[in-house]
C-alpha positions in Angstrom: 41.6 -76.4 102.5 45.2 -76.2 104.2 45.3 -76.3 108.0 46.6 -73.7 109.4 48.8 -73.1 112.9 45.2 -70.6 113.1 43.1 -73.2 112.8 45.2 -75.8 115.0 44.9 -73.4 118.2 41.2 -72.8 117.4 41.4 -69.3 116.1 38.3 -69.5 114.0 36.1 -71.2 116.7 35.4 -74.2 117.6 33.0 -76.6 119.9 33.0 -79.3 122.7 31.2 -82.1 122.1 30.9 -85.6 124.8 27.7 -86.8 123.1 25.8 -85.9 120.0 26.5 -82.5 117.9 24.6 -81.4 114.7 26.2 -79.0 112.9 25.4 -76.8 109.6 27.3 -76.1 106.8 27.9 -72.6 107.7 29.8 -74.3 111.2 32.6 -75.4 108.8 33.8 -77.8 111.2 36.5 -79.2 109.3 38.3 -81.2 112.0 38.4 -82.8 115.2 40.6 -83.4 117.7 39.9 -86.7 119.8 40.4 -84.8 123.7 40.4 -88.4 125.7 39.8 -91.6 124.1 36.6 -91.6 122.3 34.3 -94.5 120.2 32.4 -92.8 117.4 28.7 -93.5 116.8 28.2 -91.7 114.1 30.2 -89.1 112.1 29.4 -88.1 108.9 30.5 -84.8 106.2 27.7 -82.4 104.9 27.2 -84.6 101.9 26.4 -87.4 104.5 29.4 -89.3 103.7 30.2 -91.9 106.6 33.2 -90.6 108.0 33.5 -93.6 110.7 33.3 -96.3 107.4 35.9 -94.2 105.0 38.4 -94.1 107.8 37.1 -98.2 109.3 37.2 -96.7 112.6 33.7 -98.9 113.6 33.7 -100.1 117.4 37.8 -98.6 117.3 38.8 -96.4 120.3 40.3 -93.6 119.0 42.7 -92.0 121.0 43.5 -88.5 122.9 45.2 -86.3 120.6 44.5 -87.8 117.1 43.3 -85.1 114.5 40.4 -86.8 112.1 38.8 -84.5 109.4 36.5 -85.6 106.3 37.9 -86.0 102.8 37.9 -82.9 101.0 37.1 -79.7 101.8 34.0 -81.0 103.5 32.8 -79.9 107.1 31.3 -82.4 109.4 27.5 -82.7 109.7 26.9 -85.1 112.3 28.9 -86.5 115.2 27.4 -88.6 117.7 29.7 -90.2 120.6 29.6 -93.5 122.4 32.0 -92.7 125.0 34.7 -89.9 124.8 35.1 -86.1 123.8 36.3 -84.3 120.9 36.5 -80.9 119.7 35.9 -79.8 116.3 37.7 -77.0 115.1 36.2 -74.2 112.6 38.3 -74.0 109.3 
Protein backbone atom coordinates (compact mmCIF):
# COMPACT_ATOMS: atom_id res chain seq x y z
CA UNK A 1 0.00 0.00 0.00
CA UNK A 2 1.16 3.62 -0.93
CA UNK A 3 0.61 6.34 1.69
CA UNK A 4 -1.33 8.76 0.80
CA UNK A 5 -1.45 12.88 1.72
CA UNK A 6 -5.32 11.07 2.72
CA UNK A 7 -3.97 8.80 4.90
CA UNK A 8 -1.14 11.27 6.44
CA UNK A 9 -3.99 13.80 7.73
CA UNK A 10 -6.02 10.84 8.96
CA UNK A 11 -8.79 10.81 6.38
CA UNK A 12 -9.64 7.22 6.76
CA UNK A 13 -9.66 7.23 10.63
CA UNK A 14 -7.55 6.72 12.98
CA UNK A 15 -7.00 6.14 17.01
CA UNK A 16 -5.19 7.53 20.20
CA UNK A 17 -3.58 5.25 22.07
CA UNK A 18 -1.15 6.09 25.70
CA UNK A 19 -1.34 2.54 26.83
CA UNK A 20 -2.38 -0.74 25.33
CA UNK A 21 -4.63 -0.99 21.87
CA UNK A 22 -5.89 -4.28 20.25
CA UNK A 23 -6.84 -3.90 17.05
CA UNK A 24 -8.57 -6.25 14.24
CA UNK A 25 -7.70 -6.75 10.86
CA UNK A 26 -10.65 -4.98 9.58
CA UNK A 27 -8.97 -1.60 11.72
CA UNK A 28 -6.20 -1.56 9.04
CA UNK A 29 -4.09 0.40 11.11
CA UNK A 30 -1.20 0.60 8.88
CA UNK A 31 0.82 3.28 10.68
CA UNK A 32 1.65 5.19 13.56
CA UNK A 33 2.81 8.38 14.32
CA UNK A 34 4.91 8.57 17.59
CA UNK A 35 2.75 12.01 19.17
CA UNK A 36 5.53 12.62 22.22
CA UNK A 37 8.31 10.38 22.89
CA UNK A 38 7.18 6.98 23.43
CA UNK A 39 8.93 3.26 24.55
CA UNK A 40 7.12 0.45 22.89
CA UNK A 41 6.18 -2.67 24.89
CA UNK A 42 4.82 -4.50 22.52
CA UNK A 43 3.82 -3.95 18.84
CA UNK A 44 3.28 -6.49 16.63
CA UNK A 45 1.38 -6.92 12.61
CA UNK A 46 -1.74 -9.18 12.25
CA UNK A 47 0.54 -12.11 11.38
CA UNK A 48 2.10 -11.51 14.91
CA UNK A 49 5.26 -10.37 13.58
CA UNK A 50 7.35 -8.36 16.30
CA UNK A 51 7.34 -5.02 14.97
CA UNK A 52 9.54 -3.68 18.00
CA UNK A 53 12.42 -6.63 17.01
CA UNK A 54 12.23 -6.06 13.00
CA UNK A 55 12.89 -2.38 13.49
CA UNK A 56 15.55 -3.15 17.08
CA UNK A 57 13.68 -0.46 18.66
CA UNK A 58 13.72 -2.62 22.33
CA UNK A 59 14.09 -0.25 25.48
CA UNK A 60 14.66 2.80 22.43
CA UNK A 61 12.66 6.03 23.01
CA UNK A 62 11.24 6.78 20.03
CA UNK A 63 10.61 10.21 19.30
CA UNK A 64 7.60 12.85 18.58
CA UNK A 65 6.91 12.80 15.04
CA UNK A 66 8.51 9.63 13.64
CA UNK A 67 6.11 7.59 11.31
CA UNK A 68 6.64 3.60 12.04
CA UNK A 69 4.46 1.09 10.03
CA UNK A 70 4.86 -2.91 9.62
CA UNK A 71 6.48 -4.50 6.63
CA UNK A 72 4.18 -5.05 3.99
CA UNK A 73 0.91 -4.34 3.62
CA UNK A 74 0.22 -5.57 7.02
CA UNK A 75 -1.95 -3.63 9.68
CA UNK A 76 -0.93 -3.60 13.33
CA UNK A 77 -2.48 -6.09 15.81
CA UNK A 78 -1.12 -5.25 19.01
CA UNK A 79 0.45 -2.10 20.50
CA UNK A 80 1.12 -1.91 24.06
CA UNK A 81 3.00 1.35 25.46
CA UNK A 82 5.51 1.85 28.31
CA UNK A 83 5.46 5.46 28.46
CA UNK A 84 4.36 7.80 25.51
CA UNK A 85 1.40 8.19 22.78
CA UNK A 86 0.96 7.38 19.39
CA UNK A 87 -1.67 7.46 16.80
CA UNK A 88 -2.30 4.92 14.28
CA UNK A 89 -3.62 5.92 11.20
CA UNK A 90 -6.27 3.74 9.07
CA UNK A 91 -4.89 2.95 5.55
Amino acid sequence: MAITLDNLVGMEGGKYTDGTLAATASDNFQFLVVNEDTVFTTLTDQDDTDVVAEWAISGKTITKGMILGPKGEKAFKSVVLASGSVLLIKG
